[in-house]
C-alpha positions as CSV (number, residue, x, y, z in Angstrom):
1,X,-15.5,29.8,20.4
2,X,-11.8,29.4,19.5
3,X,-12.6,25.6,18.0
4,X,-15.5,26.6,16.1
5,X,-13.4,29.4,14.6
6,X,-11.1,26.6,13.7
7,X,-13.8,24.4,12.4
8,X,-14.7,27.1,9.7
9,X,-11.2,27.6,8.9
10,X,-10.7,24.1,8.0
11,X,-13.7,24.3,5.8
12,X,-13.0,27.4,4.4
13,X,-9.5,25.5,3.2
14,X,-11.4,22.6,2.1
15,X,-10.4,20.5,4.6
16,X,-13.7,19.1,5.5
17,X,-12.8,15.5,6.1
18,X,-10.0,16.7,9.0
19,X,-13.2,19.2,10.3
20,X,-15.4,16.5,10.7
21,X,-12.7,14.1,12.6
22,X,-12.1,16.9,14.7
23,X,-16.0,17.2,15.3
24,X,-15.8,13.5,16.3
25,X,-12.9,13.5,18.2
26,X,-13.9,16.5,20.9
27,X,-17.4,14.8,20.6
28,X,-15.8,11.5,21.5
29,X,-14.3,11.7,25.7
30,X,-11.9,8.6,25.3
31,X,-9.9,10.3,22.9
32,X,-8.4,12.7,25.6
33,X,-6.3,9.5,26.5
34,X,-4.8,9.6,23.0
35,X,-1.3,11.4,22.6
36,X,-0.9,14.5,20.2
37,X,0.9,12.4,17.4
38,X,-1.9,9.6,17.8
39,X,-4.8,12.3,17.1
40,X,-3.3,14.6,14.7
41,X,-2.7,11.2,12.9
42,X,-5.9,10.1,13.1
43,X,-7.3,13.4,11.5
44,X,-4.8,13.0,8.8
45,X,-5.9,9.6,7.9
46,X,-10.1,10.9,8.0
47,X,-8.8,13.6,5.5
48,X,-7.1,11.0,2.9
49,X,-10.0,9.1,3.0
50,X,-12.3,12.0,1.9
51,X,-10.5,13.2,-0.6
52,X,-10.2,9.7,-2.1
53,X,-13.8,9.3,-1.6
54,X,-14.6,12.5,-3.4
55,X,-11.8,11.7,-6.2
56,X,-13.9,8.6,-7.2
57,X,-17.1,10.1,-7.1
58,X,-15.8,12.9,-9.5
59,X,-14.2,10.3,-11.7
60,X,-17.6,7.9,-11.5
61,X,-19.2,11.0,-12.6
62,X,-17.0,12.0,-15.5
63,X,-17.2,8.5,-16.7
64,X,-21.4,8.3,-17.2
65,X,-20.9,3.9,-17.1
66,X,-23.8,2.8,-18.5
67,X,-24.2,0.8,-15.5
68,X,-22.2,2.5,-12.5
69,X,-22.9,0.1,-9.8
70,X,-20.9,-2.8,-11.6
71,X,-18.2,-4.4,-9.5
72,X,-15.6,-6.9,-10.2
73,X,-16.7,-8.2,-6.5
74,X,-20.3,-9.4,-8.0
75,X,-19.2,-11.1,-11.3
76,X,-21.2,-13.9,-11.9
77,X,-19.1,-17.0,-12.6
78,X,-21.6,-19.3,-12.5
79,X,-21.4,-22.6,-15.4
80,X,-22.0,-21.4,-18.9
81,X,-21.6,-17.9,-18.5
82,X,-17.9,-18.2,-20.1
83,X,-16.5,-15.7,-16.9
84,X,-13.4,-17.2,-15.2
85,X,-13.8,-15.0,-12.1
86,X,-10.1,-15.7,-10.8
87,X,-8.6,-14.7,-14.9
88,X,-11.2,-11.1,-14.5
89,X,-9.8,-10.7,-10.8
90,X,-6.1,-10.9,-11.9
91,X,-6.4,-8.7,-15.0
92,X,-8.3,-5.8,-13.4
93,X,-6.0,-5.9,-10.5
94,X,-2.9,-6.1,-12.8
95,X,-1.4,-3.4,-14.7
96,X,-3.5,-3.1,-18.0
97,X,-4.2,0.0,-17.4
98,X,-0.8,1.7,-17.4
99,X,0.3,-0.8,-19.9
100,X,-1.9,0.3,-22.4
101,X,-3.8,-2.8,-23.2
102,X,-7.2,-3.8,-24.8
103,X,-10.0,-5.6,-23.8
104,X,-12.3,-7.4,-26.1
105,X,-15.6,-9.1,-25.1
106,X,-17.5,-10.4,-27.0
107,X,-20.5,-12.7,-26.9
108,X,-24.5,-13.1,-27.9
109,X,-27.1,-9.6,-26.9
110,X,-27.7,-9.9,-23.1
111,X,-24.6,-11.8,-22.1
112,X,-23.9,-9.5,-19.5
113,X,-20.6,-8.0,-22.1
114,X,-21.7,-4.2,-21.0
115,X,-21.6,-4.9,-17.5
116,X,-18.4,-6.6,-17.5
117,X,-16.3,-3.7,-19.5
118,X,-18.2,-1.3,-16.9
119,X,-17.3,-3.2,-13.8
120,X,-13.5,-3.0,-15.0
121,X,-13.7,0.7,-16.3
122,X,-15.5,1.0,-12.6
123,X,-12.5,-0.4,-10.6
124,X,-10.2,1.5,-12.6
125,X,-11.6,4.3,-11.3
126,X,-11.3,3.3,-8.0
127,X,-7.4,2.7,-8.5
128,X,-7.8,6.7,-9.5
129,X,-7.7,6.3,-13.1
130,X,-9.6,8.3,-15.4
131,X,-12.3,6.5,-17.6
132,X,-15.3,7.5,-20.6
133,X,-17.8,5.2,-22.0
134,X,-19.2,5.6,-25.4
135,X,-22.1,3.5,-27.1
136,X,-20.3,3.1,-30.6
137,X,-23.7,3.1,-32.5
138,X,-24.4,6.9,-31.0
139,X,-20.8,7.7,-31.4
140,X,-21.5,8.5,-34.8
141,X,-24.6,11.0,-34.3
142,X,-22.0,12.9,-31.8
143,X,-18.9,13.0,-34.1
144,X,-20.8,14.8,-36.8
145,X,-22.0,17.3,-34.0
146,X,-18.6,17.6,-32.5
147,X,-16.9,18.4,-36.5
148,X,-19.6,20.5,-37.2
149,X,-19.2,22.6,-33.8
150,X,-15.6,22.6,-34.4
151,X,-15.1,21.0,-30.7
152,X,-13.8,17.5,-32.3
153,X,-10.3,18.7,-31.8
154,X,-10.9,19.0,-27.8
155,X,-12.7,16.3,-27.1
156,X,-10.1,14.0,-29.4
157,X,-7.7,15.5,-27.1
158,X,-9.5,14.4,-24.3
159,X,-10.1,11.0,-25.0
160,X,-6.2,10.6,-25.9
161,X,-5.5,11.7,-22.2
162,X,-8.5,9.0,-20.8
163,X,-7.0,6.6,-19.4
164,X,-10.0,3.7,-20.2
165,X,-12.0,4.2,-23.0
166,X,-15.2,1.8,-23.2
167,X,-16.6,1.6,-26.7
168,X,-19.3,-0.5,-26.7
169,X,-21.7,-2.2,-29.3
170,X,-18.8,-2.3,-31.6
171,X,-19.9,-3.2,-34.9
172,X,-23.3,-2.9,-34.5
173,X,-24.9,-1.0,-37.6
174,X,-23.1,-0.1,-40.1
175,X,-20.9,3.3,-40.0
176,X,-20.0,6.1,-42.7
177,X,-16.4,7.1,-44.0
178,X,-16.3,9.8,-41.4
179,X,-16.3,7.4,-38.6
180,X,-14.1,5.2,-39.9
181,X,-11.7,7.8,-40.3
182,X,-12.4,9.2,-36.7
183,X,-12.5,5.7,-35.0
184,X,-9.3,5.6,-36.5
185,X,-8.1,8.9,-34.7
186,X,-9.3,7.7,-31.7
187,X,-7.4,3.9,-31.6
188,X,-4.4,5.2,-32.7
189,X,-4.1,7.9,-30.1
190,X,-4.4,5.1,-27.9
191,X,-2.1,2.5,-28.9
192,X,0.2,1.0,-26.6
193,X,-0.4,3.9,-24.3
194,X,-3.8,3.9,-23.1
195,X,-6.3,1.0,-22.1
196,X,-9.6,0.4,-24.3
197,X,-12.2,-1.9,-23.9
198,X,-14.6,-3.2,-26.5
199,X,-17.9,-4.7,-26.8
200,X,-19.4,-6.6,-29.1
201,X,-21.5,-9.1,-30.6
202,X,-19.5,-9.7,-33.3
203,X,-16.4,-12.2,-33.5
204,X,-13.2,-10.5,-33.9
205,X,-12.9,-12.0,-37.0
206,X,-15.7,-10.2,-38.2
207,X,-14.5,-6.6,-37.3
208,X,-12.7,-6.0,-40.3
209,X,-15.6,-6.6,-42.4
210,X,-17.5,-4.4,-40.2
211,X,-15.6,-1.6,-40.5
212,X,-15.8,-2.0,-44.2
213,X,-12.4,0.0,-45.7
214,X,-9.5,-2.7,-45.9
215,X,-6.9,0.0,-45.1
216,X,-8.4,1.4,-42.2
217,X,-9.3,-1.9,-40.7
218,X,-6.0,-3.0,-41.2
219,X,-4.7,-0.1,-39.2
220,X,-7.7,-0.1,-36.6
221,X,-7.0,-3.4,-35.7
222,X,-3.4,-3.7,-36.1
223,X,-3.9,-1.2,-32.7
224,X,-6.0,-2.8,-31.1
225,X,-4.8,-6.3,-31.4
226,X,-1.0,-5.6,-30.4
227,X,-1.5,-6.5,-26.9
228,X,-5.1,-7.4,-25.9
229,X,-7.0,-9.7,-23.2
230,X,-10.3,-11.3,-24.6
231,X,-13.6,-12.5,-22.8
232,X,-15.8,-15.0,-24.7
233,X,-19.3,-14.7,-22.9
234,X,-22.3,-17.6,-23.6
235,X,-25.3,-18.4,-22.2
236,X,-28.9,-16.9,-22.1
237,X,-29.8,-13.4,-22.1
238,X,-29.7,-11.9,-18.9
239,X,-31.9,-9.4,-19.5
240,X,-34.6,-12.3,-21.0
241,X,-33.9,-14.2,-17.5
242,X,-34.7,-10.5,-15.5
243,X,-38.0,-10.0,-17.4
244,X,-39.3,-13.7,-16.7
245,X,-42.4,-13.8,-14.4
246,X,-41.7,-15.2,-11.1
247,X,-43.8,-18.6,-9.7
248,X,-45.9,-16.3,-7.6
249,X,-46.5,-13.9,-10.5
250,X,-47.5,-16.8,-12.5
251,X,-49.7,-18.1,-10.5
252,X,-51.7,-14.6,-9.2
253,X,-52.1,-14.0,-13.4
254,X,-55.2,-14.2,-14.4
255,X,-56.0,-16.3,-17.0
Protein backbone atom coordinates (compact mmCIF):
# COMPACT_ATOMS: atom_id res chain seq x y z
CA UNK A 1 0.00 0.00 0.00
CA UNK A 2 2.77 2.35 1.16
CA UNK A 3 4.73 1.84 -2.44
CA UNK A 4 1.82 2.31 -4.51
CA UNK A 5 1.09 5.53 -2.54
CA UNK A 6 4.55 6.46 -3.55
CA UNK A 7 4.04 5.39 -7.14
CA UNK A 8 1.27 8.06 -7.54
CA UNK A 9 3.23 10.59 -5.85
CA UNK A 10 5.94 10.33 -8.18
CA UNK A 11 3.45 10.69 -11.00
CA UNK A 12 1.61 13.22 -9.57
CA UNK A 13 5.22 15.25 -9.55
CA UNK A 14 5.88 14.14 -12.98
CA UNK A 15 8.37 11.98 -12.25
CA UNK A 16 7.17 9.10 -14.32
CA UNK A 17 10.40 7.88 -15.72
CA UNK A 18 11.83 7.25 -11.79
CA UNK A 19 7.99 5.51 -11.23
CA UNK A 20 8.50 3.26 -13.81
CA UNK A 21 12.21 2.22 -12.75
CA UNK A 22 10.87 1.84 -9.43
CA UNK A 23 8.08 -0.57 -11.01
CA UNK A 24 10.97 -2.45 -12.57
CA UNK A 25 13.14 -2.56 -9.89
CA UNK A 26 10.64 -4.21 -6.99
CA UNK A 27 9.41 -6.24 -10.16
CA UNK A 28 12.98 -7.35 -10.72
CA UNK A 29 14.37 -9.91 -7.41
CA UNK A 30 18.17 -9.50 -8.25
CA UNK A 31 18.03 -5.97 -7.52
CA UNK A 32 17.69 -6.54 -3.64
CA UNK A 33 21.53 -7.39 -4.03
CA UNK A 34 22.10 -3.81 -5.13
CA UNK A 35 23.18 -1.21 -2.44
CA UNK A 36 20.97 2.03 -1.77
CA UNK A 37 23.45 4.38 -3.66
CA UNK A 38 23.48 1.76 -6.64
CA UNK A 39 19.49 1.86 -6.93
CA UNK A 40 18.66 5.27 -6.18
CA UNK A 41 21.23 5.87 -8.94
CA UNK A 42 19.85 3.70 -11.28
CA UNK A 43 16.34 5.54 -10.92
CA UNK A 44 18.05 8.75 -11.38
CA UNK A 45 19.60 7.77 -14.52
CA UNK A 46 15.77 6.12 -15.97
CA UNK A 47 14.45 9.66 -15.12
CA UNK A 48 17.23 11.67 -17.27
CA UNK A 49 16.58 9.50 -20.00
CA UNK A 50 12.72 10.23 -20.02
CA UNK A 51 12.86 13.61 -19.79
CA UNK A 52 15.38 13.72 -22.64
CA UNK A 53 13.23 11.39 -24.50
CA UNK A 54 10.25 13.63 -24.06
CA UNK A 55 12.36 16.92 -24.70
CA UNK A 56 13.02 15.61 -28.28
CA UNK A 57 9.75 14.48 -29.00
CA UNK A 58 8.40 18.01 -27.99
CA UNK A 59 11.15 19.67 -30.09
CA UNK A 60 10.53 17.05 -33.24
CA UNK A 61 7.06 18.17 -32.87
CA UNK A 62 7.54 21.91 -32.77
CA UNK A 63 9.72 21.60 -35.64
CA UNK A 64 6.92 19.86 -38.31
CA UNK A 65 10.42 18.54 -40.71
CA UNK A 66 9.02 17.90 -43.75
CA UNK A 67 10.53 14.65 -43.39
CA UNK A 68 11.04 13.78 -39.57
CA UNK A 69 12.60 10.41 -39.75
CA UNK A 70 15.82 11.78 -41.57
CA UNK A 71 19.07 10.85 -39.92
CA UNK A 72 22.62 11.86 -40.45
CA UNK A 73 23.21 7.87 -39.66
CA UNK A 74 21.37 6.99 -43.16
CA UNK A 75 22.92 9.56 -45.55
CA UNK A 76 23.55 8.13 -48.72
CA UNK A 77 27.11 8.67 -49.91
CA UNK A 78 27.02 6.53 -52.61
CA UNK A 79 29.19 7.79 -56.15
CA UNK A 80 27.51 10.71 -57.84
CA UNK A 81 25.37 11.80 -55.20
CA UNK A 82 27.96 14.84 -54.40
CA UNK A 83 27.53 13.77 -50.20
CA UNK A 84 30.87 13.39 -48.50
CA UNK A 85 29.35 11.51 -45.52
CA UNK A 86 32.59 12.03 -43.25
CA UNK A 87 32.45 16.34 -44.27
CA UNK A 88 28.09 16.07 -43.19
CA UNK A 89 29.23 13.88 -40.00
CA UNK A 90 31.76 16.51 -38.83
CA UNK A 91 29.68 19.66 -39.44
CA UNK A 92 26.46 18.40 -37.73
CA UNK A 93 28.47 17.15 -34.84
CA UNK A 94 30.49 20.42 -34.67
CA UNK A 95 29.40 23.63 -33.31
CA UNK A 96 27.31 25.32 -36.26
CA UNK A 97 24.72 25.57 -34.36
CA UNK A 98 25.87 27.80 -31.49
CA UNK A 99 28.13 29.53 -33.90
CA UNK A 100 25.52 30.77 -35.93
CA UNK A 101 26.31 29.42 -39.27
CA UNK A 102 24.49 28.69 -42.63
CA UNK A 103 23.98 25.98 -44.65
CA UNK A 104 23.43 26.05 -48.27
CA UNK A 105 22.40 23.07 -50.49
CA UNK A 106 21.84 23.22 -53.42
CA UNK A 107 21.40 20.89 -56.44
CA UNK A 108 18.80 19.58 -59.34
CA UNK A 109 14.66 18.77 -57.97
CA UNK A 110 14.84 15.24 -56.27
CA UNK A 111 18.50 15.31 -55.20
CA UNK A 112 17.66 14.41 -51.90
CA UNK A 113 18.56 18.61 -50.68
CA UNK A 114 15.23 18.48 -48.33
CA UNK A 115 16.15 15.45 -46.67
CA UNK A 116 19.60 16.50 -46.05
CA UNK A 117 18.76 20.08 -44.34
CA UNK A 118 16.08 17.95 -42.35
CA UNK A 119 18.34 15.23 -41.22
CA UNK A 120 20.72 18.05 -39.74
CA UNK A 121 17.75 20.35 -38.35
CA UNK A 122 16.74 16.55 -36.96
CA UNK A 123 20.01 15.93 -35.03
CA UNK A 124 20.00 19.31 -33.80
CA UNK A 125 17.27 18.57 -32.11
CA UNK A 126 18.53 15.65 -30.64
CA UNK A 127 21.65 17.78 -29.21
CA UNK A 128 18.34 19.78 -27.52
CA UNK A 129 18.30 22.60 -29.86
CA UNK A 130 15.24 24.16 -30.96
CA UNK A 131 14.47 24.00 -34.85
CA UNK A 132 11.34 25.32 -37.51
CA UNK A 133 11.08 24.41 -41.09
CA UNK A 134 9.47 26.58 -43.61
CA UNK A 135 8.72 25.86 -47.44
CA UNK A 136 9.86 29.39 -48.70
CA UNK A 137 7.24 29.27 -51.74
CA UNK A 138 4.27 28.97 -48.87
CA UNK A 139 6.18 31.41 -46.72
CA UNK A 140 4.70 34.05 -48.54
CA UNK A 141 0.81 33.03 -48.40
CA UNK A 142 1.55 32.93 -44.41
CA UNK A 143 3.35 36.27 -44.06
CA UNK A 144 0.40 38.10 -45.50
CA UNK A 145 -1.85 36.17 -43.06
CA UNK A 146 0.43 36.73 -40.15
CA UNK A 147 0.64 40.99 -41.06
CA UNK A 148 -2.86 41.03 -41.60
CA UNK A 149 -3.70 39.21 -38.15
CA UNK A 150 -1.23 41.41 -36.54
CA UNK A 151 0.73 38.17 -35.13
CA UNK A 152 3.87 38.86 -37.55
CA UNK A 153 5.52 40.58 -34.58
CA UNK A 154 5.30 37.18 -32.45
CA UNK A 155 6.15 34.80 -34.62
CA UNK A 156 9.30 37.16 -36.02
CA UNK A 157 10.10 36.94 -32.45
CA UNK A 158 10.00 33.44 -32.44
CA UNK A 159 11.85 32.59 -35.24
CA UNK A 160 14.74 35.10 -33.94
CA UNK A 161 14.94 32.85 -30.73
CA UNK A 162 14.96 29.28 -33.16
CA UNK A 163 17.87 28.09 -33.01
CA UNK A 164 17.76 26.25 -36.79
CA UNK A 165 15.65 27.68 -39.24
CA UNK A 166 15.16 25.49 -42.49
CA UNK A 167 13.94 27.57 -45.44
CA UNK A 168 13.55 25.46 -48.16
CA UNK A 169 12.82 25.81 -51.97
CA UNK A 170 14.64 29.09 -51.82
CA UNK A 171 14.13 30.82 -54.94
CA UNK A 172 11.64 28.96 -56.32
CA UNK A 173 8.79 31.37 -57.81
CA UNK A 174 9.09 34.54 -57.82
CA UNK A 175 8.20 36.74 -54.51
CA UNK A 176 6.50 40.27 -53.92
CA UNK A 177 8.20 43.40 -52.10
CA UNK A 178 6.60 42.35 -48.86
CA UNK A 179 8.66 39.23 -48.66
CA UNK A 180 11.52 40.56 -49.61
CA UNK A 181 11.34 42.94 -47.03
CA UNK A 182 10.26 40.25 -44.46
CA UNK A 183 12.87 37.62 -45.62
CA UNK A 184 15.01 40.36 -44.90
CA UNK A 185 13.71 40.63 -41.10
CA UNK A 186 14.07 37.23 -40.74
CA UNK A 187 18.09 36.76 -42.06
CA UNK A 188 19.13 39.57 -40.30
CA UNK A 189 17.66 38.55 -36.88
CA UNK A 190 19.74 35.68 -37.50
CA UNK A 191 23.06 36.69 -38.52
CA UNK A 192 26.02 35.49 -36.79
CA UNK A 193 23.75 34.33 -34.05
CA UNK A 194 21.54 31.67 -35.10
CA UNK A 195 22.00 28.63 -37.63
CA UNK A 196 19.87 28.65 -41.06
CA UNK A 197 19.77 26.27 -43.57
CA UNK A 198 18.75 26.70 -47.18
CA UNK A 199 17.51 24.80 -50.04
CA UNK A 200 17.57 25.33 -53.35
CA UNK A 201 17.76 24.58 -56.86
CA UNK A 202 19.21 27.53 -57.76
CA UNK A 203 23.16 28.39 -57.73
CA UNK A 204 24.06 30.84 -55.20
CA UNK A 205 25.04 32.94 -57.77
CA UNK A 206 21.64 33.10 -58.91
CA UNK A 207 20.02 34.26 -55.48
CA UNK A 208 20.49 37.78 -55.92
CA UNK A 209 18.68 37.84 -59.15
CA UNK A 210 15.99 35.90 -57.54
CA UNK A 211 15.31 38.01 -54.87
CA UNK A 212 15.06 40.72 -57.48
CA UNK A 213 15.75 44.33 -55.29
CA UNK A 214 19.68 44.94 -55.52
CA UNK A 215 19.67 46.53 -51.99
CA UNK A 216 17.91 43.92 -50.28
CA UNK A 217 19.90 41.19 -51.91
CA UNK A 218 22.82 42.74 -51.07
CA UNK A 219 21.94 42.81 -47.49
CA UNK A 220 20.16 39.25 -47.48
CA UNK A 221 23.09 37.77 -48.67
CA UNK A 222 25.76 39.71 -47.10
CA UNK A 223 24.01 37.59 -43.90
CA UNK A 224 23.84 34.75 -45.10
CA UNK A 225 27.21 34.34 -46.73
CA UNK A 226 29.37 35.67 -43.69
CA UNK A 227 30.18 32.28 -42.46
CA UNK A 228 28.42 29.46 -44.35
CA UNK A 229 29.02 25.54 -45.24
CA UNK A 230 27.74 24.54 -48.75
CA UNK A 231 26.54 21.05 -50.16
CA UNK A 232 26.51 20.64 -53.96
CA UNK A 233 24.08 17.57 -54.59
CA UNK A 234 24.09 15.67 -58.38
CA UNK A 235 22.68 12.85 -59.69
CA UNK A 236 19.13 11.44 -60.62
CA UNK A 237 16.05 12.21 -58.95
CA UNK A 238 15.37 10.28 -56.13
CA UNK A 239 12.04 10.49 -56.07
CA UNK A 240 12.05 9.45 -60.18
CA UNK A 241 14.27 6.28 -58.91
CA UNK A 242 11.38 5.61 -55.94
CA UNK A 243 8.49 5.68 -58.50
CA UNK A 244 10.25 3.16 -61.00
CA UNK A 245 8.52 -0.22 -61.38
CA UNK A 246 10.35 -3.01 -59.94
CA UNK A 247 11.47 -6.36 -62.31
CA UNK A 248 8.66 -8.22 -60.83
CA UNK A 249 6.15 -5.39 -61.32
CA UNK A 250 7.33 -5.21 -64.78
CA UNK A 251 6.93 -8.34 -65.60
CA UNK A 252 3.25 -9.21 -63.84
CA UNK A 253 2.05 -5.75 -66.10
CA UNK A 254 -0.06 -6.62 -68.47
CA UNK A 255 0.56 -5.58 -71.68
Amino acid sequence: MMMHTTLTQLRSLKLDGLATGLEEQLAQPGMAALSFEERVALLVDREVHARNDRKLLRLLKNARLKYAQAAIEDIDSCTGRGIDRREVMSLALGDWVNAGHSILITGPTGAGKSWLACALAQYACRRGYTAIYQRVPRLQEELRIRHGSGTFGKWLLQLAKTDVLVLDDWGMGAIDSMTRSDLLEIIDDRAANKATIITSQLPVEHWHAWIGDATIADAILDRILQRNHRFTLTGDSLRAEQSKPTKKEENTTPS
